[in-house]
N, C-alpha and C positions, 0 to 999 in steps of 0.2 A: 427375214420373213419366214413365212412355212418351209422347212426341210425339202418339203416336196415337190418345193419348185426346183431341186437337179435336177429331175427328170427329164429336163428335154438338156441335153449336151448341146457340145458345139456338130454335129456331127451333119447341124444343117448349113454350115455357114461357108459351102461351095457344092452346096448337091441342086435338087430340083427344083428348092426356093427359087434360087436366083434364074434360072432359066423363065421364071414366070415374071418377073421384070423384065419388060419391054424396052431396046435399043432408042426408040424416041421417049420415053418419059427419061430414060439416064439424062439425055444431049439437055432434052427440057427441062429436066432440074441443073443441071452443071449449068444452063446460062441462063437463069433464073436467082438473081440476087434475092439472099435472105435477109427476109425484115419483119420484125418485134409486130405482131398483131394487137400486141396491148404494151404498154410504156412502162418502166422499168417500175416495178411494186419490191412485196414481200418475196418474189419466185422469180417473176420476169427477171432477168438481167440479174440471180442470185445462186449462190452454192448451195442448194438443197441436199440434207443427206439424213438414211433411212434408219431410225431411232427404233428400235426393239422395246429396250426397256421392260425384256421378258423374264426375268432371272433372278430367281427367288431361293432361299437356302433356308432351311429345318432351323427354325430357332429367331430368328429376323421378325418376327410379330408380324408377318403377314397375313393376309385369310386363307392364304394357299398352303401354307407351312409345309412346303414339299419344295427339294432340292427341284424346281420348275424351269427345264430346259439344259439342266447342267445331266441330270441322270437321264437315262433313260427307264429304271426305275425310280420314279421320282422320291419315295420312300425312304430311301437311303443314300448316302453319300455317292457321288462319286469318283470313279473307280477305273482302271483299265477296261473292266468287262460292265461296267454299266457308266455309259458315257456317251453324246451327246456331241461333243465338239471337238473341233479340230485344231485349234487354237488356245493356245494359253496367255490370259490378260496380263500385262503389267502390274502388279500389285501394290506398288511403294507408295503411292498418292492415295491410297484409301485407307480410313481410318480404322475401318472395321474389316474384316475378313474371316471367313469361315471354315473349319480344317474341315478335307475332305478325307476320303479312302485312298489318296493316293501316296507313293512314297515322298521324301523331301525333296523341298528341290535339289539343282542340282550342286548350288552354295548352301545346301545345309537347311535352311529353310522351313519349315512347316507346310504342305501343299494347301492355299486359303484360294478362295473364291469370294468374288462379291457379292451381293443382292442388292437388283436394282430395286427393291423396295428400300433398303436407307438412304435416307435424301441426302445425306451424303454424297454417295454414288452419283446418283444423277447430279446433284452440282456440280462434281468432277468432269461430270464427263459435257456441262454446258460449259463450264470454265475452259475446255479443251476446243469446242467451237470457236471460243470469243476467242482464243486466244490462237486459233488457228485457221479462222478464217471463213468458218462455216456458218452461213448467214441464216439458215434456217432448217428447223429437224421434224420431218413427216413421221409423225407417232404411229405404230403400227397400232391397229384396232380390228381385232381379229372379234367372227362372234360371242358376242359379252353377254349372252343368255344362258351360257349354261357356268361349271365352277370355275371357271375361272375370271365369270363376269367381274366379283370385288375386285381383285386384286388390278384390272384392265382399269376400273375405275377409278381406283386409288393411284395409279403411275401419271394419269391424267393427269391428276393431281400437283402430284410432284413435278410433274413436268413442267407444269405451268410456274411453279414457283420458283426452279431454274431458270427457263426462260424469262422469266423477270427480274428475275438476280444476275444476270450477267446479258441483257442487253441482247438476245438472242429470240426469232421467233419459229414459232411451232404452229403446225394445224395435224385436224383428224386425217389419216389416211386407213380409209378401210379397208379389208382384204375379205375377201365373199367366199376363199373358200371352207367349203364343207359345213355353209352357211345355208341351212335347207329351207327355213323361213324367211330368207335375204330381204326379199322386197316387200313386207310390211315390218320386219323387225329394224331395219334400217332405218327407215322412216322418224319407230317411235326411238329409240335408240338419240338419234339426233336432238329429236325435239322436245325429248323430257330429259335428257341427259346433256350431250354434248353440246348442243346450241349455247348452251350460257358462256362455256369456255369465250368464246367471241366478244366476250364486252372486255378480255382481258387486252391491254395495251402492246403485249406477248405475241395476242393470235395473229397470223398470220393473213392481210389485208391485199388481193389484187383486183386492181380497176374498182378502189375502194370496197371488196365482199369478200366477206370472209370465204378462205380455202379447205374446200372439202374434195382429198382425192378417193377417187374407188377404185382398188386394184384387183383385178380377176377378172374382167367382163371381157368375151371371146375364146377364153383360155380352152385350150381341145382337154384337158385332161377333165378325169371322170369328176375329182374333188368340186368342176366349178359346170355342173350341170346345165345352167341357164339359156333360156332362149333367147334371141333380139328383143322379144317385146317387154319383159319384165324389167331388162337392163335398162333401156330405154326410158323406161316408166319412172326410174329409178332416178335416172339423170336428170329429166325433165322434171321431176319433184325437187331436187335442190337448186337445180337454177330457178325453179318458181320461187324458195324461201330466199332468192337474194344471194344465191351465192356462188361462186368461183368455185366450176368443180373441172380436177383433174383425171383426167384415166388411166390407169394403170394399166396398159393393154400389153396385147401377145407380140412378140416380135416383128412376127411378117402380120398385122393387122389389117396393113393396105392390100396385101395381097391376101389375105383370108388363107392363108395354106401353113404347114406344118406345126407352128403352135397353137396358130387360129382356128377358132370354126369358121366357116363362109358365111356369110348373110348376116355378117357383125357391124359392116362397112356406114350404116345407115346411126349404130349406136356409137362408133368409135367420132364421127363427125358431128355428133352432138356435144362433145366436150370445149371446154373453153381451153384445155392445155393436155397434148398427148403425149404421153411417159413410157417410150415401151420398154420392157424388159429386155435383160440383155445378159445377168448371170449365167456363168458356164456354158453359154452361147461357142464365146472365144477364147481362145488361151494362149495364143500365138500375136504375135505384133503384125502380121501378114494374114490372119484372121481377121483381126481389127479391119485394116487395109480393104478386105472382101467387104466387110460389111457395111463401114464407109459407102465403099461404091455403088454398093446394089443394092443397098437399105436405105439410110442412112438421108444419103443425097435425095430419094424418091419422094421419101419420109417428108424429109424438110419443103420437098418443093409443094407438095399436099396439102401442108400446112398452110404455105404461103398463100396457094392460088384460095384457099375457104377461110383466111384470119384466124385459124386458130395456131396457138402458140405451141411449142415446140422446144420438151426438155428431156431429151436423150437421155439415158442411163449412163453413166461413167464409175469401173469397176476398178479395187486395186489388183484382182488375181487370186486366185482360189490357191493360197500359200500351200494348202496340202498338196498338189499335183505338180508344183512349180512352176505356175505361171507369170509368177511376178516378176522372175528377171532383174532382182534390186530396184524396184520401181520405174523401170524403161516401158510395161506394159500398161501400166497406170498413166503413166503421163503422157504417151503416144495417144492411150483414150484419150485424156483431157486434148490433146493437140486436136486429134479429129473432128472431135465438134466442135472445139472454138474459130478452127477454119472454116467448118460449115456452116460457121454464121447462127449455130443455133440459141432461142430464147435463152435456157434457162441450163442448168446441169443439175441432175439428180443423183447423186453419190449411193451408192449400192456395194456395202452399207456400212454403217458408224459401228456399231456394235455386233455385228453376226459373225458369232466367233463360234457359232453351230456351223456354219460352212467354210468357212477359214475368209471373208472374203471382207473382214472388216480392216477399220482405220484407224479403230481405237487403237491406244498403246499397248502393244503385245511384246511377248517376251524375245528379249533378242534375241540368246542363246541359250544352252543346255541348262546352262548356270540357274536360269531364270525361270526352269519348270519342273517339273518331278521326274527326276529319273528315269522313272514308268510309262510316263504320258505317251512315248511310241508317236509322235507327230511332230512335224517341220517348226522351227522357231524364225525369226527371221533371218541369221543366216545361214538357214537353209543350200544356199547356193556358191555359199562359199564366200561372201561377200559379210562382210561385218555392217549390222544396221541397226541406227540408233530404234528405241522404241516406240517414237514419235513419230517416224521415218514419213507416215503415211500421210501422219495430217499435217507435217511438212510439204510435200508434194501438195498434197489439196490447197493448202494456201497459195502455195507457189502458182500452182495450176490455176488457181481461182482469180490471183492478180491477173494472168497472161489471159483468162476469158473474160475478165472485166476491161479490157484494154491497158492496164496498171505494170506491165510488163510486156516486151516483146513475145510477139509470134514465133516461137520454134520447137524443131521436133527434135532437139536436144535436152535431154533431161537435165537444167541447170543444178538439182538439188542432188546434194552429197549422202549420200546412207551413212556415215558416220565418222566424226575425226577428222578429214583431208578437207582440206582447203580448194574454194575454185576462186577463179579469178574475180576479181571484185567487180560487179555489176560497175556501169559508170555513175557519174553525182551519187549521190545523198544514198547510202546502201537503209537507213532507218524510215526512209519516207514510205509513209504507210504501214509500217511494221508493228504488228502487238507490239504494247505496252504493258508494265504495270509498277507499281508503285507503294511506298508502305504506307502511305496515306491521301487523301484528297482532302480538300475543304471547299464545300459545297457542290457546285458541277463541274470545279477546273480538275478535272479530270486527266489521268497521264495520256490518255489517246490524244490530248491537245497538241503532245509535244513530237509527235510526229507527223500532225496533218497537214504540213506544208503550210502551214496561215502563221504570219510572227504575229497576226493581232489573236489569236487565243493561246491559250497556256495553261500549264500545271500547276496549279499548290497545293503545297501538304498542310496537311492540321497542322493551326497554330499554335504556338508557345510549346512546340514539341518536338527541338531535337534532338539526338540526329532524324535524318529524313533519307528517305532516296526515290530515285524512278530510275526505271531500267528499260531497251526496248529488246526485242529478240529477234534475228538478224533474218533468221529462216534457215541457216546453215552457217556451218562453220564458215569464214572468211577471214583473207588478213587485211587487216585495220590499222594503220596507224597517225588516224586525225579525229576530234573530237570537236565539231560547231555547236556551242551555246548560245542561244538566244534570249532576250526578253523582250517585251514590244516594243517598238522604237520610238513608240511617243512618253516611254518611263522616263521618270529621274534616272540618275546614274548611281548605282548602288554595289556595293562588294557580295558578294557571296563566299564562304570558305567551304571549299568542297573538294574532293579526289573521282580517281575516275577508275573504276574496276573493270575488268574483261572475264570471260566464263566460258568454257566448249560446253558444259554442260547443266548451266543454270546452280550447280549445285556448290562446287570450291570457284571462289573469284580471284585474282590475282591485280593487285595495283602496280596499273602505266602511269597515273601519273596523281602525284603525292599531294597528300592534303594541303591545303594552302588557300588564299585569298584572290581569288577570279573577281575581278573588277568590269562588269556592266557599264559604259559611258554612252551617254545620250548622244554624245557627239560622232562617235564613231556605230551608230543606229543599235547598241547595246548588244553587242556581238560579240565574241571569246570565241578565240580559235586556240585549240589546246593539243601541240604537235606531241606523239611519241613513241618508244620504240615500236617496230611492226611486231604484230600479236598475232597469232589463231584467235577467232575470238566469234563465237554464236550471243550473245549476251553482254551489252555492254552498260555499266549501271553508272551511276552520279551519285554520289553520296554528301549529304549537306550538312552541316553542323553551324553553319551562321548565316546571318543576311544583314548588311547595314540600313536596308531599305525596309523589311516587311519579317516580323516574327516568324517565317516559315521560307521552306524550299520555295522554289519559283524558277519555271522554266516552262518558257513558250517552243522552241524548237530544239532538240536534241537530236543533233544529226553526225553521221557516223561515215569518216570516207577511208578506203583504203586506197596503197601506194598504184602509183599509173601503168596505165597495163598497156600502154601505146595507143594512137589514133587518138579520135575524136573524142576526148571525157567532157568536153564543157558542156553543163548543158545550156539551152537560149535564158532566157532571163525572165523573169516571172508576170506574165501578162496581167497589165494594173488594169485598173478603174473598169472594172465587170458591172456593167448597170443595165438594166432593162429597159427596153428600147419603147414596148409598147404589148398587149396579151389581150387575150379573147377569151370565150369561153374551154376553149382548147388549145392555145396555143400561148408562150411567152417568146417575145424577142429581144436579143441580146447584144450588146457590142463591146468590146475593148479595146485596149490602146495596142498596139503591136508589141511584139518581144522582138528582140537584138538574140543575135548570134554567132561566133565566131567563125561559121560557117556556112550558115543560112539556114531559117526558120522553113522548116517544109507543112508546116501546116498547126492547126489546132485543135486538140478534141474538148469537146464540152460535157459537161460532167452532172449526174443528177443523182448525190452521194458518190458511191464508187463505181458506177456505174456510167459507162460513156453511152449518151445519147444522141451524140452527132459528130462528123468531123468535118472540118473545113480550110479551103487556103486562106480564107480570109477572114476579116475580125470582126463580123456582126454572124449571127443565125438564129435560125427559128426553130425553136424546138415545137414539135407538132405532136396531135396525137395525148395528149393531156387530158384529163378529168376538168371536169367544172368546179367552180367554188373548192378548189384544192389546193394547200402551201407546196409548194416546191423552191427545193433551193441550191442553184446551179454554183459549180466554177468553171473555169476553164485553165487547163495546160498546152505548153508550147512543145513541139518534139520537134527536132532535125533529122539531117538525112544520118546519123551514127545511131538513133533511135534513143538520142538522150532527150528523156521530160525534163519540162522547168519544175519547179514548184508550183502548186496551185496556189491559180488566182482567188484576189477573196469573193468571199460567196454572195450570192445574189439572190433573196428569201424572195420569193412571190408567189401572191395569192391569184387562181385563175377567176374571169369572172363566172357568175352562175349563167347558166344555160337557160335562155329564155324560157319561164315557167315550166321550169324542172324539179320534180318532188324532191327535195335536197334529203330527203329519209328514206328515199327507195333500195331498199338493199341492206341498210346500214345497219348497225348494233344496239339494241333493245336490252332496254333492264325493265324490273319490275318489281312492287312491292310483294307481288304474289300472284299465282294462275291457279283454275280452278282445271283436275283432268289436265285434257291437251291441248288444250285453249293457251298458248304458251305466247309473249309478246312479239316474238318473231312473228307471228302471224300478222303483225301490223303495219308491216314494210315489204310482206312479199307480193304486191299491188295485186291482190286478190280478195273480192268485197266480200266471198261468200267464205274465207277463213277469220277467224275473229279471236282478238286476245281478251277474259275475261279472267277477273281477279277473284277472290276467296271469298265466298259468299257471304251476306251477315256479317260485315269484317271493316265496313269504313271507317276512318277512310282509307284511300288506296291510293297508287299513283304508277304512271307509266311513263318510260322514257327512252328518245333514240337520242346516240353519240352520230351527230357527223361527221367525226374526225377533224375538224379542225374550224376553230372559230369562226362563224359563218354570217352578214347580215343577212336575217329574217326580217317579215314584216306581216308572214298569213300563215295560219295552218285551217286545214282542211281535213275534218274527222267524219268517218263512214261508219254505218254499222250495215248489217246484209241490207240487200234491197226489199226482201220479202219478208222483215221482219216490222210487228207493228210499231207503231210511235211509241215515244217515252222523253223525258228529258232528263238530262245528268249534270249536274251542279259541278263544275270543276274553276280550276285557273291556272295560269300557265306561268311554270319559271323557267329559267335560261340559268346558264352555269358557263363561265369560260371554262374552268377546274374539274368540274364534276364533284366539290365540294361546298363550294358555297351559291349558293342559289339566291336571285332576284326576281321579285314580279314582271312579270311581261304585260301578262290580264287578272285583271282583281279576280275574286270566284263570282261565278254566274251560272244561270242553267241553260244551258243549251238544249234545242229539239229536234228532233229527229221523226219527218214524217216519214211513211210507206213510200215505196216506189223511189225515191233516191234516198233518204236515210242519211242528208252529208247536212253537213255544220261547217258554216266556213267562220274563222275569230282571225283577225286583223288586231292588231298593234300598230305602234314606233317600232322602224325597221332598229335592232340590235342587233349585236356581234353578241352569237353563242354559237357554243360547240352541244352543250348537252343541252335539248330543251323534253322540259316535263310537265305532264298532265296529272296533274291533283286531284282525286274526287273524292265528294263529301255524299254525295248521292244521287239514284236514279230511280225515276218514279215506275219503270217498267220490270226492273229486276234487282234482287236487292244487292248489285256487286255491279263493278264498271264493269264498260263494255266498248270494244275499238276495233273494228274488224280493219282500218284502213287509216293511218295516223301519217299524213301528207304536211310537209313543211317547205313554203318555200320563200323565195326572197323577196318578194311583194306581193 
């Protein structure tokens, strides 16, 4: 984010702050259990991390066409003495790169920089998310009114097109400062621009609404001027269009003192989810520690006692000062809030390699920057680290805050080359994937999700083939479990098996040949061989007697026994639902065995554990209406080994007694006239209204429920103070959002004074997208909806 957020150091994180935390709020948050105000979404229960995507270089076709963030004269390359950051990227993965003023690297090199305006770049760096763990990236959105508004609008862009190329989502995160017209350009800003981003399947969805955070509201420094009442104004205008907004607030918030202003406390408790800043706060693992205590904990219990959710910043270390410690002070952050039980983790940041404090892939060593650059590589500390080091840790770290790994303040992840001891069971479960081909959705994430009933295949009649998973670190390996589902024929496969420390030279354990699949023995190949280092282990295929392609449902990876307990219990069957409400599903299954004894179960909703229990039925609470969710469940004992997950449990919750099933939700449109934009016809406010392009019929308007819904009524408003008229429309329904069916033939509906509502009834159907057609209205010559209510009779 902005540079000039160093300003405030760590130099508060044992002075006068903390003396203003009170001795009973500490006891009262320390025995005060944290718990999720809203159920695991896009954020909730997710690795969020802070996406720039500001960085632009002379020659790239951007509208900025200035070296943007790299110089400090942006005009010109940069340089030793015009220069901007502190950090030097990994460069090998990008296609393109830019020579700068600076000398070669230190292997010779040409010194290139990227720009995040070639989509390229940004794919890189979302391919880097998926593949490391990071579930969702807050775009920074700095004010887009003056020149540098294109180019802010263009990375939108891009951004969205990443995030739906690699399965990864995104929302707006504003930053107010030195933002002098904030509170009406925000406004339009959203709703003529950024609102549409929301119908993408990308945006980022909690408690079903889309997410909008604002960063800067309270901040003491002069850049974020504002009082209580505009901020306020501000918030309360995005939760009116239906949405999920988060705050980007000052450190001590709750206590209103050193980064805060006072009299903020009233705007910070209007958020659905609060995010406070935390860069260059700390820089010490016993700073951490401080702040934990007397922040952190206060923080959380605040949250808990008013329901609003709660996602702490989590930093890797400002590499130019040496805070990073080879990743000890990054992962002690992550340890500290996932003991504190908190919602959600906000990574700070993906990209900010203006403050050294990023995760992207930076350069190791000397080798890897320009001779001249005069700033820390990562090892810096004497310690050798790989260039992924970081978003190693965030994955690692992101398992052990989703429950998917043990709790501890031992840094399991290796900076580069050495070997730890191998976690117990299945080292690949859960682990990126990837693969040289797919066909259709069997996807290589299948062959690590613990389920033998889904699986991988490659494009037909094409090979050779492979899929590979990556381990998260170097480890030694020497077992290889193949799988296919066990209700297949039995079928041969010829295939080898490779290992890699670094993704890039593979070495063969074990030699091409004919692995045979039998039905009788549940189609399972266990492939023993020598022990290997090994981060990357691939399958490589060239036959199948069964199917023209690769095929492989679980690809699982064990290394040699490290004593005690490695079994894990056994994989809890037949997961079914017991009975669900409009908030709530319940579940049961058969128990697991253990060579030791099963110590309990957590239940699962994606990777995200939403309950745990000693015994084999629960109720997962706290749910949306009319909403798909879909549960498994795993077994852990007392060594802290999981089974494999159970298979999944898809269910739909019922709808909430006559509840607008479009309140909130995502709007398209053929066309808005002005700021009459369709979002207005779901933020349950009669006197806002969506109207289409004048002169222009016909037209049509439509909301997404997210997920196929029985309807059987809508109910349309126009203002109450507006005169009668009637509008000729009819209604279709969409499971797809491509192919549409009549619900209601067209007809003219009317609308008198003083209520202004139209109520249309149908046959209750299953749709996701329903839309409103017009053909015309006798009061003005373009539709008109100030209020588009859908529900399920």
């Amino acid at each position: 984010m902005s540079i000039s957020r160093r300003k405030f150091v760590a130099s508060v994180a044992s002075g006068t702050a903390l003396a203003a935390v009170s001795t009973g709020e500490l006891v009262s948050a320390w025995t005060t259990a944290a718990f999720a105000a809203s159920p695991p979404g896009d954020v909730v229960g997710k690795i969020t991390v802070g996406y720039q995507g500001w960085f632009a270089c002379i020659g790239d076709g951007s509208p900025i066409n200035a070296w943007w963030h790299w110089s400090q004269n942006n005009s010109t390359p940069p340089s030793p003495s015009n220069t901007t950051i502190l950090s030097w990227p990994d460069m090998r993965e990008f296609t393109k790169g830019y020579t700068t003023a600076y000398a070669n690297l230190g292997n010779g090199q040409p010194a290139q920089l990227f720009s995040s305006y070639d989509q390229q770049t940004v794919d890189t760096h979302f391919k880097w998310m998926r593949d490391y763990g990071c579930d969702t990236a807050a775009l920074q959105r700095f004010n887009p009114n003056g020149g540098e508004g294109p180019i802010r609008d263009a990375m939108t862009a891009k951004v969205r097109s990443a995030a739906e190329a690699y399965g990864r989502k995104f929302y707006i995160m504003y930053d107010v400062t030195d933002w002098t017209n904030m509170q009406s350009e925000i406004k339009t800003d959203w709703t003529n621009k950024m609102s549409a981003y929301t119908s993408s399947p990308a945006y980022a969805r909690q408690n079903g609404k889309p997410v909008v955070c604002i960063w800067g509201f309270g901040f003491s420094e002069p850049s974020r001027p504002f009082t209580p009442a505009p901020c306020l104004d501000v918030v309360n205008w995005f939760k009116a269009q239906g949405c999920y907004v988060i705050g980007g607030v000052p450190t001590w918030w709750r206590t209103g003192v050193n980064d805060s202003r006072p009299g903020f406390l009233d705007v910070y408790h209007a958020f659905n989810m609060i995010s406070p800043w935390m860069v260059f706060r700390a820089r010490t693992i016993a700073e951490l520690d401080s702040y934990y205590a007397n922040v952190n904990v206060g923080d959380q219990a605040d949250c808990n006692a008013r329901g609003i959710d709660y996602q702490p910043c989590v930093m890797p270390g400002d590499l130019s000062s040496g805070a990073r410690a080879h990743g000890d002070f990054y992962w002690h952050h992550i340890y500290n809030m996932t003991r504190l039980g908190a919602q959600a983790l906000y990574v700070s940041m993906f990209d900010e390699f203006n403050e050294g404090n990023q995760i992207a892939k930076t350069a190791e060593n000397a080798s890897m920057q320009p001779t001249n650059f005069g700033h820390p590589a990562l090892d810096a500390d004497g310690v050798a680290c790989s260039s992924d080091y970081y978003l190693r840790i965030t994955n690692d770290g992101g398992r052990m805050f989703k429950g998917l790994a043990p709790l501890t303040a031992t840094r399991p992840t290796q900076p580069n080359g050495g070997t730890t001891p191998p976690p117990t069971g299945n080292l690949a479960l859960f682990k990126p994937t990837q693969a040289s081909s797919q066909s259709q959705t069997f996807a290589s994430a299948n062959a690590t999700d613990g389920s033998q009933d889904s699986y991988w295949e490659s494009a037909n009649n094409t090979f050779p083939q492979w899929v590979q998973v990556d381990l998260g670190s170097v480890v030694a390996v020497n077992k290889a479990v193949l799988k296919l589902p066990a209700s297949w024929g039995s079928r041969t496969q010829t295939l080898s098996v490779q290992t890699s420390v670094d993704g890039g030279g593979f070495t063969t354990v074990v030699n091409s040949g004919g692995v045979g699949f039998n039905s009788g023995s549940a189609n399972t190949a266990t492939l023993n061989f020598a022990q290997a280092n090994a981060r990357y282990v691939r399958v490589n295929f060239t036959a199948n007697t069964g199917w023209p392609a690769g095929q492989l449902s679980e690809l699982e990876v064990y290394g040699p026994a490290t004593g005690g307990d490695t079994q894990p219990p056994t994989t809890p069957a037949n997961l079914t639902s017991t009975g669900k409400t409009s908030s709530s599903v319940s579940l049961s299954w058969t128990a697991s065995t253990d060579n030791a004894g099963v110590t309990g179960y957590q239940v699962r909703q994606g990777s995200a554990v939403v309950g745990t229990t000693a015994a084999t039925s629960f109720t997962v609470t706290g749910l949306n209406p009319s909403t798909s969710y879909t549960f498994t469940v795993t077994a852990q004992d007392a060594a802290g080994n999981t089974s494999a997950a159970s298979n999944g449990v898809t269910v739909t919750t019922d709808p909430a007694p006559n509840t607008n099933l479009a309140r909130g939700k995502s709007t398209s449109e053929s066309s808005h006239t002005q700021v009459y934009g369709s979002g207005n016809t779901v933020d349950g406010n009669q006197d806002t209204y969506w109207e289409s392009a004048n002169n222009a019929f016909p037209q049509w308007l439509q909301v997404d429920l997210g997920s196929a819904t029985s309807i059987g009524r809508i109910v349309l408003k126009l203002p109450a103070s507006w005169g009668a008229r009637t509008q000729t429309l009819s209604v279709t329904g969409s499971t797809d959002g491509a192919n549409f069916t009549t619900l209601k033939a067209s007809a003219g509906y009317t609308f008198s004074p003083s209520a202004n509502t139209t109520t249309i009834t149908f046959t209750a159907t299953a749709t996701r997208y329903v839309r409103l057609n017009f053909t015309a209205n006798t009061g003005w010559p373009a539709s008109q909806v100030s209020e588009f209510e859908v529900y399920a009779s």
